[in-house]
Each structure stands twice: as C-alpha cells, then as structure tokens.
C-alpha positions, 0 to 999 in steps of 0.5 A: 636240324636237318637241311632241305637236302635230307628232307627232300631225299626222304620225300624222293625215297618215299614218292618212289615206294609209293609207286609199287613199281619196277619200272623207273619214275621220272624226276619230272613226276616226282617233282611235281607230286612233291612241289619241288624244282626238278633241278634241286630234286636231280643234284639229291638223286644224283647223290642217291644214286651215287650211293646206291639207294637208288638206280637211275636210268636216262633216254625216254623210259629213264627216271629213278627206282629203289634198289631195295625194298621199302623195308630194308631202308632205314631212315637213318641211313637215308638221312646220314647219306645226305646229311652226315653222321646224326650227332647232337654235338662236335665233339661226338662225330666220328672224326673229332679229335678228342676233347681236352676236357673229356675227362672232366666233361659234366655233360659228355654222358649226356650227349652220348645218351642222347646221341644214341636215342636219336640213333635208335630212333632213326635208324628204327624207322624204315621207309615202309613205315613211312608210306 
C-alpha cells in the first residue's frame, strides 16, 4: 500500500505538468487545486526537489517546476523516491539479508514474479500518460 506521501507527490508531479509552463507555480496554488494543506505539500517538494525532479525557487515569483518533460518520468520512480523500493514483500528488498529458507521457499518464485509485473507496470507508465 502506498502512503499519502507518494500519492501526493504524484498529484504535485501532475498539477505542474498540467501547467505547460516554464515558469515556476506556486505551492499555495497547487495546494489548493489539489485540496491539500500547503504545509504537507512543502515537507514532499522539498523531498522532490532534494532529488531532482523537481526545482524549487523562493522570493515572489518562486514556486515549483519539473526539471524535465512529462515524458521522461516515470511513475515508478516518482513513487520509489517517495516511498522506497515497490516490493511485494521483505525479504525482496534491495538490503535484505538472505532468507534461510530461500532455498526451500515454495512462494519465492512467485513474489519475484509479481515483484517484477508491479515493476513493469509502474516504471511503464509516464507522467504524460497521466495528464
């Protein structure tokens, strides 16, 4: 299940391509189009911006924009930036230990079969395809 948190980022990721704009948006405006406290919305833009997916400028015509093209996101990463890595269950995380019962595990194969349809699937879809 996904935390607010990567939701949310998602729906900022959104509202700024639905802009069509070079300038920057402010957080006040995209807070209120989406329904959600501005001060959440500045804890996840800071996030964003901290890992470049999004610039941030402060002053009177500061606010926020995508660094790339709708296109060139993925949702996946949006939503592992925010939430981690998208695995189905511990033991598949990228800084697990190895499980002692990998070797007899009768479901293994089929958390790694899942693990890498929800991969696809997300890092299949790109922002663009969302607005």
């Amino acid at each position: 299940m996904f935390s607010t948190k990567g939701r949310y980022a998602l729906r900022i990721m959104i509202d700024l391509a639905q802009q069509h704009s070079e300038d920057f948006v402010p957080l006040k405006d995209i807070a209120e189009r989406q329904g959600v406290s501005k001060k959440y919305l500045e804890i996840i833009a800071k996030e964003l911006v901290k890992s470049k997916l999004i610039a941030g400028a402060s002053g009177k015509h500061g606010g926020y924009k995508l660094t790339r093209a709708p296109k060139e996101y993925t949702v996946g990463e949006i939503i592992e930036q925010m939430e981690g890595p998208i695995v189905p269950v511990a033991c598949l995380a990228p800084d697990a230990e190895e499980c002692e019962r990998k070797d007899c595990c009768r479901t293994l194969a089929m958390w790694e079969e899942f693990a890498q349809l929800e991969h696809d699937f997300f890092y299949g879809k790109k922002l663009s395809d969302l607005i």
